[in-house]
C-alpha positions in Angstrom: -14.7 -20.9 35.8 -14.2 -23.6 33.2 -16.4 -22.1 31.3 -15.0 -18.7 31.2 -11.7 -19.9 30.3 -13.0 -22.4 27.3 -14.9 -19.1 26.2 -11.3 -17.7 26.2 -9.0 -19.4 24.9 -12.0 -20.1 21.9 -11.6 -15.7 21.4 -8.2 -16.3 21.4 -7.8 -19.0 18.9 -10.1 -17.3 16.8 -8.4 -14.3 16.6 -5.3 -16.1 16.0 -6.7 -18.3 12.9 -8.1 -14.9 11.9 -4.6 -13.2 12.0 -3.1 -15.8 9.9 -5.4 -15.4 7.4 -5.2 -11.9 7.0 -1.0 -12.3 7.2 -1.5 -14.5 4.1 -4.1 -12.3 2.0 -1.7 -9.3 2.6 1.3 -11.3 1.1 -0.6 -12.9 -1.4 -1.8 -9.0 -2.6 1.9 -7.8 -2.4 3.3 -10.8 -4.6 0.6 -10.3 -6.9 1.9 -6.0 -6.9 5.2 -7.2 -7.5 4.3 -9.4 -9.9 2.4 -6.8 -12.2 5.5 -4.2 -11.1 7.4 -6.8 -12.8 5.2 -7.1 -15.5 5.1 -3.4 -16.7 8.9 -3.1 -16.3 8.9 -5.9 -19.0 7.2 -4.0 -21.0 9.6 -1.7 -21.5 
């Protein structure tokens, strides 16, 4: 039983530390858009 729920919450937490990570690569991609969006309006 101990066992089962160690293996658990360990799923868990992974998939929370991998949901982080993801939530920060997606805003770091969409700063980096609306920095080049910024960019190209610049430009003109």
């Amino acid at each position: 039983m101990f066992l089962t729920l160690t293996v658990l919450a360990a799923l868990i937490s992974g998939m929370f530390v991998a949901s982080v990570a993801s939530t920060i690569s997606a805003l770091q991609r969409e700063s980096d858009h609306y920095k080049a969006l910024i960019e190209r309006h610049r430009a003109f």
